[in-house]
C-alpha beads as a LAMMPS data file, in Angstrom:
LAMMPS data file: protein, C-alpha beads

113 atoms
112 bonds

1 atom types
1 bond types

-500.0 500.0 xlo xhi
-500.0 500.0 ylo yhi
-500.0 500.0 zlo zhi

Masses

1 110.0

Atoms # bond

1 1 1 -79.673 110.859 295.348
2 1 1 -77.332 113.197 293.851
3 1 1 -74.520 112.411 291.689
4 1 1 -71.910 113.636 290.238
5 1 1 -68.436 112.318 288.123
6 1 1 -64.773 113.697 287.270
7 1 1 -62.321 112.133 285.015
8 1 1 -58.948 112.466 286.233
9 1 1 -56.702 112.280 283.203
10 1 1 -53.739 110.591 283.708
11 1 1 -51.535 107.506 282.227
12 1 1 -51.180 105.860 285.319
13 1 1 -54.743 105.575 286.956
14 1 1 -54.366 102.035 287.401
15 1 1 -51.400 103.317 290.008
16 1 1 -52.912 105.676 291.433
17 1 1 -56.164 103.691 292.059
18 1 1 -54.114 100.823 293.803
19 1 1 -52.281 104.216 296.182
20 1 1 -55.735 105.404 297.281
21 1 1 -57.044 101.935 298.017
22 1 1 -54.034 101.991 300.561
23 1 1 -54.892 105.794 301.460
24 1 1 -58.440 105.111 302.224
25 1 1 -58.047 101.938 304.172
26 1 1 -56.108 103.460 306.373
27 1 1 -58.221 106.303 307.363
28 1 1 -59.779 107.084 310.887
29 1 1 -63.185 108.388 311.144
30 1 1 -65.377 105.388 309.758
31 1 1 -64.333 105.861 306.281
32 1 1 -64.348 102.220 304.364
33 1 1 -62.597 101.170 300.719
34 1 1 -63.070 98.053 299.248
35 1 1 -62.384 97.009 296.204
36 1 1 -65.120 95.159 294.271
37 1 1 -65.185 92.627 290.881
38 1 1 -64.923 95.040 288.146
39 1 1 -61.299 96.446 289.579
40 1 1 -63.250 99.619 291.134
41 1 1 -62.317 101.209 294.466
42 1 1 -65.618 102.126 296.299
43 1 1 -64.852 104.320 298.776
44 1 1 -67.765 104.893 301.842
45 1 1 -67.546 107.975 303.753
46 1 1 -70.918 107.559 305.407
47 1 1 -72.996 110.537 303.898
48 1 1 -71.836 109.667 300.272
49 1 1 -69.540 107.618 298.259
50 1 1 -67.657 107.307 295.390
51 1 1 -66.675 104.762 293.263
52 1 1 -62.843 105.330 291.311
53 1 1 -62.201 102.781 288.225
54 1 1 -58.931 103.057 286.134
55 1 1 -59.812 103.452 282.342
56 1 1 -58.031 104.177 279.520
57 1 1 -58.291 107.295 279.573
58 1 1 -57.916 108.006 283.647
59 1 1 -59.069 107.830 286.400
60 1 1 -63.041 107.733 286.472
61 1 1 -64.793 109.458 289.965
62 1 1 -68.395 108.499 290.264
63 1 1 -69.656 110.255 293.885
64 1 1 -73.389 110.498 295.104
65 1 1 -74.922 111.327 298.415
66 1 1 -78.474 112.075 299.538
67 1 1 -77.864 115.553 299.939
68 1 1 -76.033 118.142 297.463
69 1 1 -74.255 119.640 300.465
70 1 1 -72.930 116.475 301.550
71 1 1 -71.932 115.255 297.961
72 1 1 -69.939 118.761 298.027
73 1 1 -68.223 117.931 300.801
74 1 1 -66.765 114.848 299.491
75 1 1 -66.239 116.440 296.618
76 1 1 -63.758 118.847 298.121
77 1 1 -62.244 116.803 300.100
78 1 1 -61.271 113.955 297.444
79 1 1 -60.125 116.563 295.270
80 1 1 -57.684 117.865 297.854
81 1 1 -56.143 114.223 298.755
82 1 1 -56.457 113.197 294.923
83 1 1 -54.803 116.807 293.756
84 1 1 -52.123 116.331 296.868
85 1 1 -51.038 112.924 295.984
86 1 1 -50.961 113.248 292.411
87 1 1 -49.109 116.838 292.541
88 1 1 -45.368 115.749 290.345
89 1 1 -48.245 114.674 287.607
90 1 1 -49.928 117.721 287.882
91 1 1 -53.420 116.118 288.698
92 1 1 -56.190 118.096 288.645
93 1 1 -59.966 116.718 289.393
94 1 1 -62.738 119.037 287.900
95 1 1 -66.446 117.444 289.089
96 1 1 -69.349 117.619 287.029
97 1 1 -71.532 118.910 288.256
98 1 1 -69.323 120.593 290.883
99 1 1 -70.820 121.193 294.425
100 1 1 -68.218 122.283 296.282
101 1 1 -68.852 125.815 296.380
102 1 1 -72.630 124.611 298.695
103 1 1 -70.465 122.512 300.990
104 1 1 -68.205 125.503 301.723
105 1 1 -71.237 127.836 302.804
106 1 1 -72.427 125.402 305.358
107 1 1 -69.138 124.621 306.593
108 1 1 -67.876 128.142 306.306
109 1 1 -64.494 127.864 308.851
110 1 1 -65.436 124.498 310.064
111 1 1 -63.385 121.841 308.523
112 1 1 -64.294 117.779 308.923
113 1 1 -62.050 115.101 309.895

Bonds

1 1 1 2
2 1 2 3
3 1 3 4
4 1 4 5
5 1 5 6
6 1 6 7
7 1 7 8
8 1 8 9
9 1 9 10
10 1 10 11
11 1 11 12
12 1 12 13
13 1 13 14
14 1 14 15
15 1 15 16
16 1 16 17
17 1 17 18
18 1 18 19
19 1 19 20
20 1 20 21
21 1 21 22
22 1 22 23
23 1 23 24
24 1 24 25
25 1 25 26
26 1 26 27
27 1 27 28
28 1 28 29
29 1 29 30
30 1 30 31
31 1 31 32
32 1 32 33
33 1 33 34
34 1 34 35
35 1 35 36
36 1 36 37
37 1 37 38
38 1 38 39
39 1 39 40
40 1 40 41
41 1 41 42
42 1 42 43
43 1 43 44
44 1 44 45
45 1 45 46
46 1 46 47
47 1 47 48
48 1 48 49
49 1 49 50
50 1 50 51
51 1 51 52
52 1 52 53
53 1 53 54
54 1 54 55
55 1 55 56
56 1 56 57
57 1 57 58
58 1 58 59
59 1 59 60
60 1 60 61
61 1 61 62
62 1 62 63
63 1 63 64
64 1 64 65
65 1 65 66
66 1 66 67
67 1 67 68
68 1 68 69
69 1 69 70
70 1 70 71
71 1 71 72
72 1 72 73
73 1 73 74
74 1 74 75
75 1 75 76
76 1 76 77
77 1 77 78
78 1 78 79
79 1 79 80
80 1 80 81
81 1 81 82
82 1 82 83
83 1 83 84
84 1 84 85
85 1 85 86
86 1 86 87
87 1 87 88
88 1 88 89
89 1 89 90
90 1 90 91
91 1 91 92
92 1 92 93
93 1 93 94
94 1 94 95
95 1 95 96
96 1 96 97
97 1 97 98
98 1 98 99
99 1 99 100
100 1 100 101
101 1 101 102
102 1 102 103
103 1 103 104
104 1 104 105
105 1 105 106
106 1 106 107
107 1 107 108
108 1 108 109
109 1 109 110
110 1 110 111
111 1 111 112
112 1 112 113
């Protein structure tokens, strides 16, 4: 597996973490969010997932996948929807490490729904 994690600093991760719960649950394509007992948001997108906990200091990303191009892929596109929906705050996600760069090679003008 390969992993990778972003903090997303922000005072209100706790809202924003309850806003993509609703985002993700109500997307097509197979993608799945459930909450589970420790008040993360594990979000399933079939290749790879990532988990999102509020903290104290943000909003915690943990993503892994079984291959570094899919774990880029992810990558981008969480950072778009995360970025998009947190724009008034200025939200930015930077991954560590960030493989977004591989998943844009192989998908080079082919974009995933």
């Amino acid at each position: 597996m390969v992993t990778s994690e972003a903090l997303v600093t922000t005072g209100r991760a706790d809202r924003y973490l309850e806003q993509f719960a609703k985002h993700f649950d109500h997307q097509p394509g197979g993608i799945q969010a459930r909450q589970d007992g420790d008040g993360r948001l594990v979000v399933d997108f079939g290749a790879a997932t990532c988990a999102m906990q509020a903290t104290g200091e943000g909003l915690k990303l943990n993503a892994e996948a079984a291959e570094v191009e899919e774990l880029g892929e992810v990558q981008a596109r969480l950072a778009e929807r995360i970025e998009q929906i947190g724009r008034r705050d200025g939200i930015a996600v930077r991954w560590t490490p960030d493989f977004t760069a591989v998943s844009g090679q192989r998908s080079a003008g082919h974009r995933r729904h």
